[in-house]
N, C-alpha and C positions, 0 to 999 in steps of 0.2 A: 152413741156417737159413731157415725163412720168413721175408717176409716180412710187417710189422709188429708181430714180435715182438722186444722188448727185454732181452738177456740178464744177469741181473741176476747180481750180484757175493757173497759174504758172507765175503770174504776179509778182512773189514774187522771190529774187534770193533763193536760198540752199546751203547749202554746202554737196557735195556727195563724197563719198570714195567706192570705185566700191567692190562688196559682195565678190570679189575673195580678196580680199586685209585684208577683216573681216576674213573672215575662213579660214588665213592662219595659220598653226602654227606657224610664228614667231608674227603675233598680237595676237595670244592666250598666248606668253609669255611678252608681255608689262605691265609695271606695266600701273596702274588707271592714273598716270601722264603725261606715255608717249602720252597715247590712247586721253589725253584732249588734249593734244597739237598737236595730229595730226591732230585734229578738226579744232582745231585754223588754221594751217596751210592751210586746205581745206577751212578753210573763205575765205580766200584770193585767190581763184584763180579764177579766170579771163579766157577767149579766150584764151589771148597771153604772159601771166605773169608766167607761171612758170618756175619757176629759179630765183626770184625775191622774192620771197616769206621770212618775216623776223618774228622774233620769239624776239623782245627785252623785257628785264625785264620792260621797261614800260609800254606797252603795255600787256604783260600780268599778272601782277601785281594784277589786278584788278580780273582775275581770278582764284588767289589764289593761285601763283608760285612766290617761293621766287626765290635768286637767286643760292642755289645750288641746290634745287627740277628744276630751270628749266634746269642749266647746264647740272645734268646728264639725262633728259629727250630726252633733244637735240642729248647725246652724245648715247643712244639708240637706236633711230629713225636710226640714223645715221647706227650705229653696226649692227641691223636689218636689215637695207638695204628699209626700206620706205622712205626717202630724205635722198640729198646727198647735200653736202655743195657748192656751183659754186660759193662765196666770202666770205673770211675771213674778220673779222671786227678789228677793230681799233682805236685808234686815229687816228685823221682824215682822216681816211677811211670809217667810215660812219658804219652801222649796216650790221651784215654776212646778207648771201643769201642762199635761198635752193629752193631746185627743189624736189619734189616728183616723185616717179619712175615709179608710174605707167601710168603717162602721160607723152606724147613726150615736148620737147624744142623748141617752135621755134623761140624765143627771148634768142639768145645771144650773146647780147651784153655787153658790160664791164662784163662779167663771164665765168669762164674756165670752161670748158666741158669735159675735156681730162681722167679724170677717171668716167665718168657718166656710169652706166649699165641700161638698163631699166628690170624692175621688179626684182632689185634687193633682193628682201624680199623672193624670191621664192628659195635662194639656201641660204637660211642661217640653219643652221644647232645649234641645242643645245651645251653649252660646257659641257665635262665633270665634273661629279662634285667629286674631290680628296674628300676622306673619311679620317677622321682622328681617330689616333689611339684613344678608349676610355681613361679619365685622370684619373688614381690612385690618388685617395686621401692619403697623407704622414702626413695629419693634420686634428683632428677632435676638432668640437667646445663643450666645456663643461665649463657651466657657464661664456659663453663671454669670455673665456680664448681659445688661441689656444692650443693644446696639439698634442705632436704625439702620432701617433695610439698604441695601444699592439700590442706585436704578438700575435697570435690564441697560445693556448696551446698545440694543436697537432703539432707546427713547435718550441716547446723548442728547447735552444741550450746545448748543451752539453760542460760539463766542457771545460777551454781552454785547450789547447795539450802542455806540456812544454816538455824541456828534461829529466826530471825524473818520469814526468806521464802519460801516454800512453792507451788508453782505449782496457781494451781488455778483449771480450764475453767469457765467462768460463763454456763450460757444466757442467752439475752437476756430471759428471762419472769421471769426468780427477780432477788429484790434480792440485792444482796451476801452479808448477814447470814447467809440462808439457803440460800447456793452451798456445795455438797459437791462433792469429788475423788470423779470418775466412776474407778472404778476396776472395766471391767466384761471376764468370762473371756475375753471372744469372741477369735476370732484374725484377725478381717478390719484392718486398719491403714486408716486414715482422717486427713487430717490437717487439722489446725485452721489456717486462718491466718492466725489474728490469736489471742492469749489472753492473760493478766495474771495478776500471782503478787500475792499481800493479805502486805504490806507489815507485818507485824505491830510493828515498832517505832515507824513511822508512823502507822500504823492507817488505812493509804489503800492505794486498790488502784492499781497502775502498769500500764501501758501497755507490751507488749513486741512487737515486731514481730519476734519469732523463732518459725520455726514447731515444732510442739509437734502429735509423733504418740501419738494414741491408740488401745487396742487396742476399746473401746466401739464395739459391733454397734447399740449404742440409739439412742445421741443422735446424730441427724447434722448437729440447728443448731447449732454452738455459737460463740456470739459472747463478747467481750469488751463487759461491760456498762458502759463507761466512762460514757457521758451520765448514766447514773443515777447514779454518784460527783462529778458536777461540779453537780448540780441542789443 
């Protein structure tokens, strides 16, 4: 024997999972669980056994798969398309069966075949994944007490609207009498800060120090004509 060469052994069996089957994208989306169980499942094959291949919680148990870590591991492998299930299990029917897809079948007997695809894992495709809307928080925590939020002082509300009071923007040039509700399309927002609503059961205009957005592109003075109410 020369040397630096190293005489290698294969007296030992292995379990192999062919490199096309590693670098696919659907084994690069398996979780750590499915990928140890697909190991597991490549323990077990043989010549002439797959399709026979079983995956029971006691047998793998031991390697550290509960019983819903393995259920949904199984039920991935599956969705992925690396085994396909060729017998359901049971009461007394005995433990399922599975066949991996990227070797052919040539045992089968007592298992259906009838949806098998081989290299099933090569047309699975990602799902999409639905975005959800961001959540408004309606309740904030202060001193272990829920509370709801304030509003911002920029979105005050303005007095409520009844039958006798009525908000309405008053240049400083026009008397009361003859003050109209600017009510103009535009869509620029402008805000008045200072305005007064005509008091119509009183028959006096009040004084409101809330501020009050207009969508009027026209008027850009607009005061509250109190002095001319007190003259």
């Amino acid at each position: 024997m020369k040397a630096g060469k190293i005489k290698t052994s294969t007296k030992h069996p292995y379990a192999a999972i062919e490199h096309r089957v590693i670098d696919s994208p659907a084994y690069a989306e398996l979780t750590f669980s499915a990928r140890a169980l697909l190991v597991q499942l490549a323990r077990q094959l043989t010549k002439s056994n797959n399709g026979h291949l079983q995956c029971t919680f006691t047998d793998m148990q031991r390697f550290g798969f509960s019983v819903n870590t393995l259920s949904r591991a199984t039920h991935e492998l599956i969705t992925h398309g690396f085994i396909y299930k060729t017998k359901s299990g049971g009461f007394h029917q005995g433990a399922a069966q599975f066949a991996v897809t990227w070797l052919s079948v040539t045992n089968t007997h007592g298992i259906f075949m009838q949806g098998f695809k081989s290299c099933a894992w090569r047309e699975w495709e990602p799902e999409q994944k639905k975005s959800r809307p961001p959540k408004v928080r309606t309740h904030s925590l202060k001193n272990g007490e829920r509370t709801p939020t304030t509003t911002p002082k920029s979105e005050a509300i303005p007095p409520p609207k009844s039958e006798h009071i009525e908000l309405v923007p008053i240049p400083p040039d026009v008397p009361p009498d003859n003050a109209t509700l600017l009510r103009d399309d535009s869509i620029r927002e402008r805000e008045i800060e200072q305005a007064g609503y005509w008091d119509g059961a009183k028959g006096e205009l009040i004084k409101s120090a809330v501020k009050v957005k207009t969508r009027s592109a026209k008027v850009e003075r607009v005061r509250v004509a109190v002095e001319a109410m007190q003259r």
